[in-house]
C-alpha positions as CSV (number, residue, x, y, z in Angstrom):
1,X,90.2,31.0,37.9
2,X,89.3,34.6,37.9
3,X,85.9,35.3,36.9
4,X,84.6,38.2,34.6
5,X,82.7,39.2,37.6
6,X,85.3,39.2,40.5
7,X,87.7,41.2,37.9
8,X,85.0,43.9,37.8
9,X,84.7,44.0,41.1
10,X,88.5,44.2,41.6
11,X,88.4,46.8,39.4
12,X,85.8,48.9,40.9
13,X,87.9,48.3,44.4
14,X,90.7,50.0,42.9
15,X,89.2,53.0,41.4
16,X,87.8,53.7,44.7
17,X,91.1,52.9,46.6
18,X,92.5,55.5,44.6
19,X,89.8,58.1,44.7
20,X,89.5,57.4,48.6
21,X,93.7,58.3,48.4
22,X,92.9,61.5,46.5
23,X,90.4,62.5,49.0
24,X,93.2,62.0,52.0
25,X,95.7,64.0,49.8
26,X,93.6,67.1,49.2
27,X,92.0,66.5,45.6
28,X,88.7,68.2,46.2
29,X,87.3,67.7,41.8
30,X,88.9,65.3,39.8
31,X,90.6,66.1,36.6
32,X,93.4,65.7,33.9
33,X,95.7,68.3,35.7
34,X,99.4,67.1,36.2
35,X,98.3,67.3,39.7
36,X,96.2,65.0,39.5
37,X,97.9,62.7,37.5
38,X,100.5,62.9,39.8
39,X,98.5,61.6,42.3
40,X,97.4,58.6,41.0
41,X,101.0,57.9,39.9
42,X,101.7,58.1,43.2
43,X,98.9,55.6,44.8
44,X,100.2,53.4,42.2
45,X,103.6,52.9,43.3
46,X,102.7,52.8,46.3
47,X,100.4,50.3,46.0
48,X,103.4,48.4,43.8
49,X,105.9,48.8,46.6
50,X,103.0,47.8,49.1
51,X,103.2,44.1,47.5
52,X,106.7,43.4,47.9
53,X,106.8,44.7,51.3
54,X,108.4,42.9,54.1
55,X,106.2,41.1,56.5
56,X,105.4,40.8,59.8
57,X,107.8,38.0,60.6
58,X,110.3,39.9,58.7
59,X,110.0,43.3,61.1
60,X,109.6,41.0,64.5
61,X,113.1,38.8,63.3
62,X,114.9,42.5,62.2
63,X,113.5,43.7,66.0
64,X,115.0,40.7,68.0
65,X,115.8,40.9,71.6
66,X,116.1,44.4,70.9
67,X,118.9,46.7,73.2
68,X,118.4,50.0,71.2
69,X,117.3,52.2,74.1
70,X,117.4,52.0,77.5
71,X,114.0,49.8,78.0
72,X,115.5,46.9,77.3
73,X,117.0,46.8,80.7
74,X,113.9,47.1,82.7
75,X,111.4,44.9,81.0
76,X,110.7,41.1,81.0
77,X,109.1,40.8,77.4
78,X,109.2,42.7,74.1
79,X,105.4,43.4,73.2
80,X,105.8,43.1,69.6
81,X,102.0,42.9,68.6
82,X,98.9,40.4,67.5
83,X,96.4,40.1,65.5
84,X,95.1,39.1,61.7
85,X,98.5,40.2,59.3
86,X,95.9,41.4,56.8
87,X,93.6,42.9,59.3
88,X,91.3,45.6,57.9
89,X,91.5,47.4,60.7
90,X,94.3,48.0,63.2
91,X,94.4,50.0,66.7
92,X,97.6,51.7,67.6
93,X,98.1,52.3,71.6
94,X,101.0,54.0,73.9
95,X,103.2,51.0,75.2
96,X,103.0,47.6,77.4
97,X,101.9,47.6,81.3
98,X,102.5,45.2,83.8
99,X,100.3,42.3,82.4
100,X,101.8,42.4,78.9
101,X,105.2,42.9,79.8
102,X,104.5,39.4,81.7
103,X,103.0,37.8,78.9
104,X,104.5,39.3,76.1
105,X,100.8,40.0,74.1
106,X,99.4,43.8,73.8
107,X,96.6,45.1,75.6
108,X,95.7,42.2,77.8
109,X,95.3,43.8,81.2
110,X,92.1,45.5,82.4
111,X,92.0,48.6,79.8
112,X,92.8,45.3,77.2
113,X,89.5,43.3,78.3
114,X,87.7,46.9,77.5
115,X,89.7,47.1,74.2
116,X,88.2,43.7,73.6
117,X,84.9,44.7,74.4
118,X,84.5,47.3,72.2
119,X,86.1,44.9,69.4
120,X,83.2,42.6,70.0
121,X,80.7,45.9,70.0
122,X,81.9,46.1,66.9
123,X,81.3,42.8,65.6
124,X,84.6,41.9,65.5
125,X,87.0,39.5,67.4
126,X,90.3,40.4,68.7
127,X,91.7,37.6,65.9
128,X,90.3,39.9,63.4
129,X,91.8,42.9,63.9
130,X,95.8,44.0,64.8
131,X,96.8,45.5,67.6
132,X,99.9,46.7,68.5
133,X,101.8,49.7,70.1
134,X,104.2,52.8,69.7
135,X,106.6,51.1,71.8
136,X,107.4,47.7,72.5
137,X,108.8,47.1,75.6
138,X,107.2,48.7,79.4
139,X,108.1,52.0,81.2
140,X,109.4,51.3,84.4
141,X,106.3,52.3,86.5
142,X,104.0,52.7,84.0
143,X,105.7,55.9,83.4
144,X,105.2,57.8,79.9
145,X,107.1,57.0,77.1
146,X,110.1,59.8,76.7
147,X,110.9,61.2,73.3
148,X,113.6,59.0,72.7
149,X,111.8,55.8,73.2
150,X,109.3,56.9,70.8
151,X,111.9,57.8,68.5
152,X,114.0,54.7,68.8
153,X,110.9,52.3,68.5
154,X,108.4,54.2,66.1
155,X,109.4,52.7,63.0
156,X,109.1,49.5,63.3
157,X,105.3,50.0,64.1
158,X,105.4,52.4,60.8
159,X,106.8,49.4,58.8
160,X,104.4,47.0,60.5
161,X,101.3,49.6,59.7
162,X,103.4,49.0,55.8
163,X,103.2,45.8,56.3
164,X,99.3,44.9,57.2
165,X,98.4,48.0,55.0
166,X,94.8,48.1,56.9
167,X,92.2,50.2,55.7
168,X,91.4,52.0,58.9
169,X,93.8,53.0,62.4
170,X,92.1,53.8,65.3
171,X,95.1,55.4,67.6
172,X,94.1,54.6,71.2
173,X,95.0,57.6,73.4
174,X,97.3,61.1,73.0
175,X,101.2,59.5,72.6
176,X,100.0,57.1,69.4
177,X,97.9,60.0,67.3
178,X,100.5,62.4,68.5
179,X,103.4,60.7,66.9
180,X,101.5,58.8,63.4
181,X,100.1,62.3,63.3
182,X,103.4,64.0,64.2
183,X,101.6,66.7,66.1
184,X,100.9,67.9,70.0
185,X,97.1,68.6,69.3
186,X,95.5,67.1,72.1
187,X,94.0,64.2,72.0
188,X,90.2,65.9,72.5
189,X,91.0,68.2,69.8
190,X,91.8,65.3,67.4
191,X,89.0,62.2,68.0
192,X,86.1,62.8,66.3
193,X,87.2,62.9,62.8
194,X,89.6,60.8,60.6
195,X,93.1,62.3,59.8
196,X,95.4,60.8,57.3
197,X,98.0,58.7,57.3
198,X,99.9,58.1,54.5
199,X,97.2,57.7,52.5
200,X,95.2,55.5,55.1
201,X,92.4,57.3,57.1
202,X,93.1,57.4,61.2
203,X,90.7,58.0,64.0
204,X,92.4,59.1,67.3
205,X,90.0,58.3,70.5
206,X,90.4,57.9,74.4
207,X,92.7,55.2,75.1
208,X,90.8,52.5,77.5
209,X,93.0,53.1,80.6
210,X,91.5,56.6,80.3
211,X,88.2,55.0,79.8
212,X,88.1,53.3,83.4
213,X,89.1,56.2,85.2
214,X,87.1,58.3,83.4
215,X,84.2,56.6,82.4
216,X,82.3,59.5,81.0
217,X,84.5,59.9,78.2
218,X,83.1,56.8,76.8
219,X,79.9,57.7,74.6
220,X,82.7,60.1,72.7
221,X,84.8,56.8,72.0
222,X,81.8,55.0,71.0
223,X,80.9,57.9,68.5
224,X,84.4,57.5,67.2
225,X,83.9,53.8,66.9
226,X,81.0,54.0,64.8
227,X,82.8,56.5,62.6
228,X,84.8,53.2,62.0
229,X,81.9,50.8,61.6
230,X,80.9,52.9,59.2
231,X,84.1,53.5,56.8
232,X,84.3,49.6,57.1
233,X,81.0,49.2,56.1
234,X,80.1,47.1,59.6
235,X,77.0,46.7,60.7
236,X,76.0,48.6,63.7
């Protein structure tokens, strides 16, 4: 049973859903305008259509041994994703290497061990987060993904970011804040302050394969980090 206490605070997690959402949309004063109105119309059904969204299982059984570009040839696994379904948090990188192709999980070579390292900076677990990527299946060589790939395979990551509905993205490296975002800003132009996405706030940073061979670039993706720690209210 719900108690009068828990309601208030599930009402008090609303009202600031939606003012965080009128924030990300541009509302700078809050007032009775239709604007306004209009946006909190708006968060609300989205928020409706938000609970009788598909799931995860749903997206990965609709994916399948997926042949709808020419990826699917050249890989060994698809690299769907992992992670907590109702993660709070969820980072967003380019595409599968060599070790996850093999094994099928995201991010589990040696940029994944410093992905998991700075999870655990955080105070977090890989379990407690999501993780997942623009595309799903390896470019041969390690190549970068081409326009078409991205296109092909970029919605199911949009319906699995519909799906978790996290309160934070942190887009790991140029190719995933260039495509949520749908710009070419470079990636150093874009870290260091949240964007929005759909309504959710996004930090782009360095993605960890650019980490180890650049190692300096690190106290910036630690900054950005933080920036996260502190929207999710995480101790530092």
């Amino acid at each position: 049973m719900t108690t009068r206490k828990e309601s208030i605070f599930d009402t008090l997690d609303q009202v600031k859903a939606t003012l965080e959402f009128l924030a990300a949309s541009g509302v700078t004063g809050f007032d009775c305008s239709e604007e306004t109105l209009e946006r909190v119309e708006q968060w609300t059904r989205w928020k409706n259509e938000a609970q009788h969204s598909e799931s995860l299982e749903d997206i990965q059984i609709d994916l399948g041994e997926c042949r709808r570009c020419g990826l699917s040839g050249t890989r060994t696994r698809i690299v769907f994703g992992e992670g907590n379904p109702d993660a709070r948090l969820v980072f967003v990188g380019e595409g599968p290497g060599y070790d996850e192709d093999k094994q099928g999980r995201p991010f589990v070579g040696a940029a994944g061990k410093l992905l998991t390292k700075i999870i655990r900076a955080m105070g977090l677990e890989r379990e407690d987060v999501y993780i997942c990527n623009i595309i799903k299946c390896r470019p041969p060589k390690n190549r970068n993904p081409m326009p078409d790939e991205i296109e092909t395979c970029s919605p199911f990551l949009e319906r699995q970011l519909a799906a978790i509905q996290p309160e934070v993205i942190c887009a790991l490296g140029k190719f995933a804040a260039q495509t949520l975002l749908n710009t070419q800003t470079p990636i150093s132009r874009l870290r260091g302050r949240f964007h929005d996405y759909q309504g959710v706030p996004l930090m782009p940073t360095f993605h960890p394969a650019y980490l180890l061979r650049n190692p300096e670039g690190k106290r910036a993706t630690w900054e950005d980090i933080q920036q996260i720690m502190d929207r999710l209210g995480l101790k530092k």
